[in-house]
C-alpha positions in Angstrom: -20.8 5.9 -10.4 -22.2 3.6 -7.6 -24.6 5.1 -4.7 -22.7 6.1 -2.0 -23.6 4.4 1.0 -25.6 6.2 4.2 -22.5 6.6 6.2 -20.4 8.0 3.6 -18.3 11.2 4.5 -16.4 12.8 1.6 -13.0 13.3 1.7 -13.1 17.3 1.6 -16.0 17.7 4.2 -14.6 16.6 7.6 -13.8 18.0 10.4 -9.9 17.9 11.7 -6.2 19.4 10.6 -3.7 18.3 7.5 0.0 19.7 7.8 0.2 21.6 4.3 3.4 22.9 3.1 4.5 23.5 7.1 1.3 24.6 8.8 -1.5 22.8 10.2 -4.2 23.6 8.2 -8.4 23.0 8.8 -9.2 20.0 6.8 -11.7 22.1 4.9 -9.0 24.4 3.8 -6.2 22.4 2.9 -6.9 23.3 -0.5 -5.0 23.6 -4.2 -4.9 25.3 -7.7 -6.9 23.6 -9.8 -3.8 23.7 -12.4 -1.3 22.2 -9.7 1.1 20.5 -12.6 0.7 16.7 -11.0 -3.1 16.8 -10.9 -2.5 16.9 -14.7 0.8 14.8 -15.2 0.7 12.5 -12.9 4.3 12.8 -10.8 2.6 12.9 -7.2 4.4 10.6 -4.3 2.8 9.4 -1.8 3.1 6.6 1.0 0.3 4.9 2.6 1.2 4.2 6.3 -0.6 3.2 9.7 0.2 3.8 12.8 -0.9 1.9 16.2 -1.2 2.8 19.6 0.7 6.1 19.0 3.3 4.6 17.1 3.8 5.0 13.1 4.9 1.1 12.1 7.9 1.8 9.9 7.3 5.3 9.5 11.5 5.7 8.6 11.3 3.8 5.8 8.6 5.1 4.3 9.8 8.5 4.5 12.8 7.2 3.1 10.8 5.9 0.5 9.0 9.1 -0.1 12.2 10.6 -1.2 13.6 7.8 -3.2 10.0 7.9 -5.4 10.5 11.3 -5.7 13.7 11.3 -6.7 12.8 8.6 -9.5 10.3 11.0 -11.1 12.6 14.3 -11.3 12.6 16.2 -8.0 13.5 16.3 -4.8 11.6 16.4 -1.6 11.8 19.0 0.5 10.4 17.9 3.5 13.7 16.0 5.6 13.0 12.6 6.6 13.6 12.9 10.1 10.7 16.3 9.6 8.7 14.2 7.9 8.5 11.3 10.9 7.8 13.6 13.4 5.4 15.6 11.7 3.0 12.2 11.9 3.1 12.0 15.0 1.9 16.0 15.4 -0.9 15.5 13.0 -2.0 12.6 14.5 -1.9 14.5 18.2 -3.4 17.4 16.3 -6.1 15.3 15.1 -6.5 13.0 18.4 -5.7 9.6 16.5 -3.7 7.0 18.0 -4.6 4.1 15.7 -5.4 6.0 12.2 -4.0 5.8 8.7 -1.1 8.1 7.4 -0.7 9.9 4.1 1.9 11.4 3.2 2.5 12.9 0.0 4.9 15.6 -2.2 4.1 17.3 -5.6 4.4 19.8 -8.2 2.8 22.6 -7.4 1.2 25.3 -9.7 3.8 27.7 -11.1 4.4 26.0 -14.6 1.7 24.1 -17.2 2.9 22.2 -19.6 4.7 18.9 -19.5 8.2 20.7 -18.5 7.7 22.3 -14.6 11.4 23.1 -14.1 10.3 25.9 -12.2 7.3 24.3 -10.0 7.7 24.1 -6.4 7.6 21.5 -4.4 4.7 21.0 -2.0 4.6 18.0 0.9 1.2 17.1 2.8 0.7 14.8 5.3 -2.9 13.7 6.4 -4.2 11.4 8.7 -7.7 9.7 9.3 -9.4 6.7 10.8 -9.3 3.4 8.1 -10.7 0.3 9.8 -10.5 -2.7 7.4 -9.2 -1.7 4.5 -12.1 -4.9 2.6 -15.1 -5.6 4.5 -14.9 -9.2 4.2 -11.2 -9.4 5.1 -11.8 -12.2 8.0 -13.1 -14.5 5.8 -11.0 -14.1 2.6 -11.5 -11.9 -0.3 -12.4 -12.5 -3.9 -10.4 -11.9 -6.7 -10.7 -11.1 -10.4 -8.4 -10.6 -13.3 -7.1 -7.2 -14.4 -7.5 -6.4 -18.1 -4.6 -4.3 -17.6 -0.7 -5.5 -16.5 2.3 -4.1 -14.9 4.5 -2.7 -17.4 8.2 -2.8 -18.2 10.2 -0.5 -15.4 12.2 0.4 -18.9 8.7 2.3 -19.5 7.9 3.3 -16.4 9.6 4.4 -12.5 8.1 1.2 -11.6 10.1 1.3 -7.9 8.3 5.0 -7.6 5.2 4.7 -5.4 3.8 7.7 -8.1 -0.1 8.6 -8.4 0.2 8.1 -12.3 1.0 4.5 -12.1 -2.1 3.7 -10.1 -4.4 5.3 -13.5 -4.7 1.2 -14.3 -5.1 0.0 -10.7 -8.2 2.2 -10.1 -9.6 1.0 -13.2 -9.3 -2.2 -13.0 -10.4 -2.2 -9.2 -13.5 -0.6 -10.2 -14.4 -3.1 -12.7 -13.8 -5.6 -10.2 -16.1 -4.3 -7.9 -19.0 -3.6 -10.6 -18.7 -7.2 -11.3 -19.1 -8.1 -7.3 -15.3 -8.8 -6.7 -13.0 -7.1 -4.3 -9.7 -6.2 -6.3 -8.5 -7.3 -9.3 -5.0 -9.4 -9.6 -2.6 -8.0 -12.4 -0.5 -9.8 -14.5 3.0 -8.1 -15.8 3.8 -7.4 -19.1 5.3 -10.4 -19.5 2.2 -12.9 -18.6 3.4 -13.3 -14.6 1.7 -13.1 -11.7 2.4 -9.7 -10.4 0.2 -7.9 -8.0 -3.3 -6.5 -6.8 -4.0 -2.8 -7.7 -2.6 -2.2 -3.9 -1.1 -5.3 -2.4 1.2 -7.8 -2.9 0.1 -11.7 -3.2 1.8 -14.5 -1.5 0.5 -18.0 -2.6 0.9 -21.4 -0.4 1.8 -24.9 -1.4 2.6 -27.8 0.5 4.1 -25.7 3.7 6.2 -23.4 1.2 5.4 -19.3 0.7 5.6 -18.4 -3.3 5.8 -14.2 -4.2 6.5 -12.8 -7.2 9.6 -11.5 -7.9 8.9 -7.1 -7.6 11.1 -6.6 -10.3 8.7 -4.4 -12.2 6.4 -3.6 -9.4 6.6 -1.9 -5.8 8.3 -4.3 -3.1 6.1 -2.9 -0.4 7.1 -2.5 3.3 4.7 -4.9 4.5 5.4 -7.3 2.2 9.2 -6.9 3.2 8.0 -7.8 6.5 5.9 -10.1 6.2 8.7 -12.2 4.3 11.0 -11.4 7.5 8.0 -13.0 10.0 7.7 -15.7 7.7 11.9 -17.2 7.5 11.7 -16.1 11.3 8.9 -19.1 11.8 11.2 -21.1 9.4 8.6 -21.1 6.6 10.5 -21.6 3.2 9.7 -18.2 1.1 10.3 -18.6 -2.5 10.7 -14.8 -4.6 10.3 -16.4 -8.6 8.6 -15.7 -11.4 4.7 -17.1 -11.0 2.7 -17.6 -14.0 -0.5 -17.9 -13.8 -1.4 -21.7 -15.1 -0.2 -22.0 -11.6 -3.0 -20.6 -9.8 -4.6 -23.7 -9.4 -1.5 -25.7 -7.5 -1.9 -23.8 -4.4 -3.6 -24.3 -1.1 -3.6 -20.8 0.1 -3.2 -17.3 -0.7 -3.0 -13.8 1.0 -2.2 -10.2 -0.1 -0.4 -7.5 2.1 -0.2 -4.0 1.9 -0.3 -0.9 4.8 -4.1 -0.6 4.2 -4.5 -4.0 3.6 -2.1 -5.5 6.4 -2.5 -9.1 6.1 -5.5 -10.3 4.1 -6.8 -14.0 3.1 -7.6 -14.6 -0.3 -10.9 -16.9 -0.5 -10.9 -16.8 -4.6 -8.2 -15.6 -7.4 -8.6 -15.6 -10.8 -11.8 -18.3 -10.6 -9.5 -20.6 -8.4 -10.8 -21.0 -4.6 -8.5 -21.5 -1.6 -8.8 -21.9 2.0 -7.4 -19.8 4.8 -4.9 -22.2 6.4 -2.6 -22.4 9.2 0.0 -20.3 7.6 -2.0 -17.6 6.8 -3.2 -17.3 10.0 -0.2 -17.4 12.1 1.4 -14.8 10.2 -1.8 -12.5 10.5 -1.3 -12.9 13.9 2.3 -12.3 14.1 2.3 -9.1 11.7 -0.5 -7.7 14.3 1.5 -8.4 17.5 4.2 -6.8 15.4 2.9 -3.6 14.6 1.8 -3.2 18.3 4.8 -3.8 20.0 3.8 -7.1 21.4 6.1 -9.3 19.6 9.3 -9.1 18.1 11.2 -11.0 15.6 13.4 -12.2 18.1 10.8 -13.8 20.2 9.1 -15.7 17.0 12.5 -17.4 16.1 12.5 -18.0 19.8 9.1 -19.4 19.7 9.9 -21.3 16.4 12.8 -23.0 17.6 11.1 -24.7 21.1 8.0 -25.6 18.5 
């Protein structure tokens, strides 16, 4: 295990509240059985959101999302998702964060072990903290491994399920990266194509067009939905297909997206270099005006259509 650095705070030793199960909870205490059924099974759902100025950006949808992942591993969440947005917001006034991250999360609780839980409850948490950049060197573009490991067939997983057991192989292969001086590691499916990083989604550039993989056996994440939606509203061509990765080399730029990772340049992928451009740029920009309220979609087709 690497050295944690000097300003490292664990997880479990801060100060601050967590909405447990429908009370607010000191941080310290939020606490659970050591045999809670999805520490050992894996069937946690979670979203990973952000909010700024005050404001959770898309917080609807991901609650919607919340239930929809639970509901693809076998239970329902109990938490409504109208409850669920507005809870957030309390934490986050509990807590006295307007600009934070958000994690909200449901599971099987502790009543049953074994790999049937048909009597388990239900528990829901939502936490909140302060996440700057979600890389260090996000400014100036991130570098990139390959995975050992690949996305596999949604006939062998929930692969539309944002699930804590389907990250097992994202943490491992994000810690290799690191160890070997990378930042995250790009995965491949199970059938050889470009798929994702072990949190974000990819988006490669060539000759003014935006190429993403198709998420048909990963997680079509929220900021990826709209960072497709600022993209067609500057009139940049977006192509969803099938990338393989021989293909790597043809493109000029590259950028992941993801709620902690917003909008992030890739500098290097997979041994092939590319520069930040134009496009990359412009939509960083836009995606940040977005989330604060300062710009709509409306106003960028506007804008697009005098340029």
């Amino acid at each position: 295990m690497a050295a944690p650095s000097a300003n490292f705070v664990p997880y479990d030793d801060r100060d601050g509240w967590i909405w447990l199960d429908g009370k607010m909870v000191p941080w310290r205490d939020a606490k659970i059985h050591v045999l809670t059924h999805s520490l050992h099974y894996g069937s946690c759902v979670f979203e990973g959101e952000r909010a700024y100025d005050g404001a959770v950006f898309r917080s609807n949808d991901h609650s919607k999302r919340l239930h929809k992942s639970a509901e693809l591993v076998g239970y329902k969440c109990p938490v409504p998702v109208a409850e669920l947005d507005k809870i957030k917001l309390e934490v986050m006034e509990k807590n006295g964060l307007a600009d934070c991250y958000i994690r909200a999360f449901s599971w099987r609780g502790s009543e049953m072990m074994g790999v049937s839980a048909q009597q388990a409850s239900i528990r829901t948490c939502v936490a909140v903290w302060h996440w700057g950049n979600y890389f260090a060197d996000k400014n100036k573009g991130i570098r990139v491994t390959m995975s050992d490991w690949k996305r596999p067939s949604p006939e062998t997983i929930p692969s539309a399920a944002k699930a804590a057991g389907l990250y097992m192989i994202c943490t491992m292969s994000k810690h290799k990266a690191e160890a070997e001086g990378f930042s995250d590691a790009l995965m491949l499916d199970y059938r050889g194509y470009v798929a994702e990083l072990t949190g974000a989604n990819v988006f490669l550039i060539r000759d003014g067009a935006i190429h993403t993989p198709t998420p048909d056996c990963f997680l079509n994440g929220l900021t990826r939905q709209t960072v497709i939606e600022l993209a067609k509203a500057r009139g940049f061509e977006v192509i969803e297909r099938h990338i393989t990765p021989e293909e790597l080399s043809t493109f000029s730029e590259c950028f992941i997206t993801g709620s902690a990772a917003e909008v992030t340049p890739v500098a290097e992928m997979a041994g092939h270099h590319y520069k930040p451009g134009n496009i990359t740029g412009a939509l960083a920009d836009d995606y940040s005006q977005l989330v604060r309220g300062k710009i709509s979609l409306e106003q960028i087709r506007a804008s697009a259509k005098v340029a």
